[in-house]
C-alpha positions as a printed NumPy array, in Angstrom:
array([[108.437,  75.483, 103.295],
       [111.08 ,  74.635, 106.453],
       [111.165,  76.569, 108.984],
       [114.659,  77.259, 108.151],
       [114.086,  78.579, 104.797],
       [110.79 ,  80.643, 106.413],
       [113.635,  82.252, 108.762],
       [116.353,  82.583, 106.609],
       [113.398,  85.023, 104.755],
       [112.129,  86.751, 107.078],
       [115.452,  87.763, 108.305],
       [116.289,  88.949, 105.495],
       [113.197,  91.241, 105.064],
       [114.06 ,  92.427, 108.991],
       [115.598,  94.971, 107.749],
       [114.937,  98.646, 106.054],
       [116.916,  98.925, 103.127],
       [116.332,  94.97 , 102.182],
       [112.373,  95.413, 102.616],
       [111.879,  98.412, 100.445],
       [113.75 ,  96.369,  97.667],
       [111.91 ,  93.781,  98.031],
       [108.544,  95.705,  97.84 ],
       [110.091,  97.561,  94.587],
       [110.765,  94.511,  92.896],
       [107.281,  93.063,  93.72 ],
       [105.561,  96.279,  92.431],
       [107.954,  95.564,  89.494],
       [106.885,  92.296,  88.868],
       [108.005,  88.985,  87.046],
       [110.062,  91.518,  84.629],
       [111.973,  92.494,  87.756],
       [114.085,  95.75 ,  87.663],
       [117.715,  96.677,  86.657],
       [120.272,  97.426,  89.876],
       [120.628, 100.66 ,  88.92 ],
       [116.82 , 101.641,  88.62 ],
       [116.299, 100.338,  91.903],
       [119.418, 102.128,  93.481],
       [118.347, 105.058,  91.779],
       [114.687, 105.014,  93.032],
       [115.795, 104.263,  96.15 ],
       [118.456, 106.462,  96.907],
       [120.625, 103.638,  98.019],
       [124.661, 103.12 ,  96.849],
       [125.285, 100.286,  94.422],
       [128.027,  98.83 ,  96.293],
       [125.177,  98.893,  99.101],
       [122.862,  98.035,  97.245],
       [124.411,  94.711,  96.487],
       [125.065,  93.294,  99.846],
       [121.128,  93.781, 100.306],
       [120.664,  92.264,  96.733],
       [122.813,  89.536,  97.496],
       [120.824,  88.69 , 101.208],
       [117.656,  88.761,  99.668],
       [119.277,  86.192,  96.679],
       [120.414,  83.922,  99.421],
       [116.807,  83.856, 101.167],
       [115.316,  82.713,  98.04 ],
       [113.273,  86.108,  97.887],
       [114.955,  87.211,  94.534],
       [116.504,  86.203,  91.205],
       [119.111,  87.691,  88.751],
       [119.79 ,  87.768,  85.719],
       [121.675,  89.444,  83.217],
       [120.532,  91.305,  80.018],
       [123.438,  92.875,  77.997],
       [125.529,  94.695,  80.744],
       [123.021,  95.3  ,  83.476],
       [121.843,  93.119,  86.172],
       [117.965,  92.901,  86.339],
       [116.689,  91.713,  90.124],
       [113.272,  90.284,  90.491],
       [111.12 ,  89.315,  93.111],
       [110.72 ,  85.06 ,  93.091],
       [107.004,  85.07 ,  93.919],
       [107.05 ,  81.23 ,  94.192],
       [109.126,  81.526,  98.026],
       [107.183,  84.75 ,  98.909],
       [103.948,  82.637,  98.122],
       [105.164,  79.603,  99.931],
       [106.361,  81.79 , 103.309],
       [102.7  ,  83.502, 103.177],
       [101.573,  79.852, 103.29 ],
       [103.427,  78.776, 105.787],
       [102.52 ,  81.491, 108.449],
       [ 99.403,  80.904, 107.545],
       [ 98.749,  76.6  , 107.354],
       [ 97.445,  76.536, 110.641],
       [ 95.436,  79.928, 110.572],
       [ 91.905,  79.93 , 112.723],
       [ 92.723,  76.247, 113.885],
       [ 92.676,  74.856, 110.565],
       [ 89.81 ,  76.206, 108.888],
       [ 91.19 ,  79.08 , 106.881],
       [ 87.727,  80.259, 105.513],
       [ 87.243,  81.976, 109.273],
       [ 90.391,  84.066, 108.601],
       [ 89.262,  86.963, 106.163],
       [ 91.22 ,  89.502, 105.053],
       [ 89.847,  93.338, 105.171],
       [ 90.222,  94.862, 102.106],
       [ 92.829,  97.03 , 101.726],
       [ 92.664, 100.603, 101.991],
       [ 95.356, 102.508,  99.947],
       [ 97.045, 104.675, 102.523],
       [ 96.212, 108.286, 100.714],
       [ 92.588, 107.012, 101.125],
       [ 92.635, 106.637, 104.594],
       [ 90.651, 109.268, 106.814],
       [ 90.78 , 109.944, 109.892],
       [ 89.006, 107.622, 112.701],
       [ 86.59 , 111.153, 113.283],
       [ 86.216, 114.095, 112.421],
       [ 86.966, 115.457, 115.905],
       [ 90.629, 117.362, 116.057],
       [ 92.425, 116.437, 118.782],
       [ 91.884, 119.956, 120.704],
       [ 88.478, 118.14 , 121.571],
       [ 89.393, 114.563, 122.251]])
């Protein structure tokens, strides 16, 4: 990936409305989603709702397509793999097997750091 297209992306994720589309239509995966089950889950306007759609098309981050009368959005995983890989070519001076990942916690799993309240910390 160029730099160019790696900041034409994340720009286009630097903002609210664009990022929680783009996280809804990776949940959705390959399939993608229809424009108005995303506005709908998302509480966003359709007219809205397509400036945002259209960003994230520009960036490379989605596709379209239409099936019938609807418009069905979908995350491209192929530029959202490539701008992972391109933060990340040079990660730990070049030996990537020194840069683990923690596993993820799901965030209605996470506890609190003790089991002290905050009256006593």
């Amino acid at each position: 990936m160029e730099k160019k297209t790696a900041i034409a992306a994340l720009a286009a994720l630097a903002q609210e409305s664009r990022l929680d589309v783009y996280r809804l239509l990776v949940a959705a995966g390959p399939v993608g989603m229809p424009a108005g089950q995303v506005a709908s889950e998302l509480g966003v306007a359709s007219n809205t709702l397509s400036f945002h759609f259209d960003r994230l098309r520009h960036a490379g981050l989605v596709s379209v397509r239409r099936e019938g009368r609807s418009l069905i959005y979908a995350a491209r995983f192929d530029t959202m793999n490539a701008l992972v890989g391109y933060l990340t070519e040079n990660c730990c001076g070049g030996m990537p097997d020194l840069c683990s990942t923690p596993p993820r916690i799901p965030r209605s799993a996470k506890a609190p750091v003790s089991g002290k309240s905050k009256a006593h910390v």
